[in-house]
C-alpha positions as CSV (number, residue, x, y, z in Angstrom):
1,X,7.0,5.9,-18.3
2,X,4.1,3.4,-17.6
3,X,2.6,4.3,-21.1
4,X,5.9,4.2,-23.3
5,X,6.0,0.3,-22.2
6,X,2.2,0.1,-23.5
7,X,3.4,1.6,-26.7
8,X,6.2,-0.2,-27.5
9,X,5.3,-3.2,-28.3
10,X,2.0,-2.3,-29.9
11,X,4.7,-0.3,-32.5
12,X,6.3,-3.6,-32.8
13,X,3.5,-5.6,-33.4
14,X,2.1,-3.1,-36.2
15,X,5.5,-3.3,-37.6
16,X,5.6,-7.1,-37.3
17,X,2.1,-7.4,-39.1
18,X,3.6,-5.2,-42.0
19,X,6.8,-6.7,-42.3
20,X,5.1,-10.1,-43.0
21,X,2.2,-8.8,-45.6
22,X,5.4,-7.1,-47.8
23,X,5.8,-9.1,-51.1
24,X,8.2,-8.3,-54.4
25,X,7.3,-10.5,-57.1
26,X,10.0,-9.8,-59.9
27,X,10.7,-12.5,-62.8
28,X,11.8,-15.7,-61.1
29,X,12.7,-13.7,-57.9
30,X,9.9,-13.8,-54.9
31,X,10.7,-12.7,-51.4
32,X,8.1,-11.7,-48.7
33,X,8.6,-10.3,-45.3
34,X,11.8,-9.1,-44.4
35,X,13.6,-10.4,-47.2
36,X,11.9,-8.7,-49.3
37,X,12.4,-5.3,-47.5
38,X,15.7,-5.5,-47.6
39,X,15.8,-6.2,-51.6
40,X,13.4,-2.8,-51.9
41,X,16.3,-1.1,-50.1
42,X,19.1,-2.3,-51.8
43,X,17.2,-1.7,-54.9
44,X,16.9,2.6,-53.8
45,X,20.8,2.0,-52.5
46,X,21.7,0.5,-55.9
47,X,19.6,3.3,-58.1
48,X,21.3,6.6,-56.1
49,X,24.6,5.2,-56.6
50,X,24.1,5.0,-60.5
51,X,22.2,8.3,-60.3
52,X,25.3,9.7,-58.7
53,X,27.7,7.8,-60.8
54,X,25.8,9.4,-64.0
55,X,26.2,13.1,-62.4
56,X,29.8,12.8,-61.8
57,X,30.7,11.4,-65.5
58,X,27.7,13.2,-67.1
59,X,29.8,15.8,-68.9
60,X,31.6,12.2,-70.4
61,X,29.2,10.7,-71.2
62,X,28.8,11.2,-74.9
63,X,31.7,10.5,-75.9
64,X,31.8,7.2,-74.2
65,X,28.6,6.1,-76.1
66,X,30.2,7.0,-79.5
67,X,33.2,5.3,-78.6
68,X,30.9,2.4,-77.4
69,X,28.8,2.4,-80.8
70,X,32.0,2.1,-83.2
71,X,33.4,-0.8,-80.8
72,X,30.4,-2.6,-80.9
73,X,30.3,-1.9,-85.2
74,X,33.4,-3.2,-85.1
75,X,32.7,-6.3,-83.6
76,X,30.5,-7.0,-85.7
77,X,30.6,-10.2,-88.2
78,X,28.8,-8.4,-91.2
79,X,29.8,-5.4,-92.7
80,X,26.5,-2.6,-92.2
81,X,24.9,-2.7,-95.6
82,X,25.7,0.4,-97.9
83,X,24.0,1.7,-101.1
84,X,26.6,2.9,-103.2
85,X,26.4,6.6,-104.3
């Protein structure tokens, strides 16, 4: 018992000295320390649930980009430019 209160807070304190030397440095956004943990996990959280999104639609998933393609042809303001036959 005597040495699990020795190790505890040496755990802590390791923990502490990495939590504080963590830095994401992405475009405008900066964090460091925690902050910047918790935007690393959100980032995995974020990525699985897309993963998981793509698997469940994946047989879909074609036939939403062509769909996709001839909307955004449609939008547009010039006509695509054709050769004539």
């Amino acid at each position: 018992m005597a040495k699990s209160k020795t190790v505890l807070p040496a755990v802590f304190r390791g923990l502490a000295k990495y939590s504080k030397t963590f830095n994401i440095e992405a475009g405008p956004l900066r964090a460091s320390g925690v902050p910047a943990i918790l935007v690393g996990v959100t980032g995995i959280v974020l990525a699985s649930g897309v993963a998981g999104a793509l698997v469940k639609v994946g047989n879909g998933l074609p036939e939403t980009l062509r769909e996709l393609r001839g909307f955004v042809e449609a939008l547009r303001t010039q006509p695509k430019a054709r050769l004539a036959p």
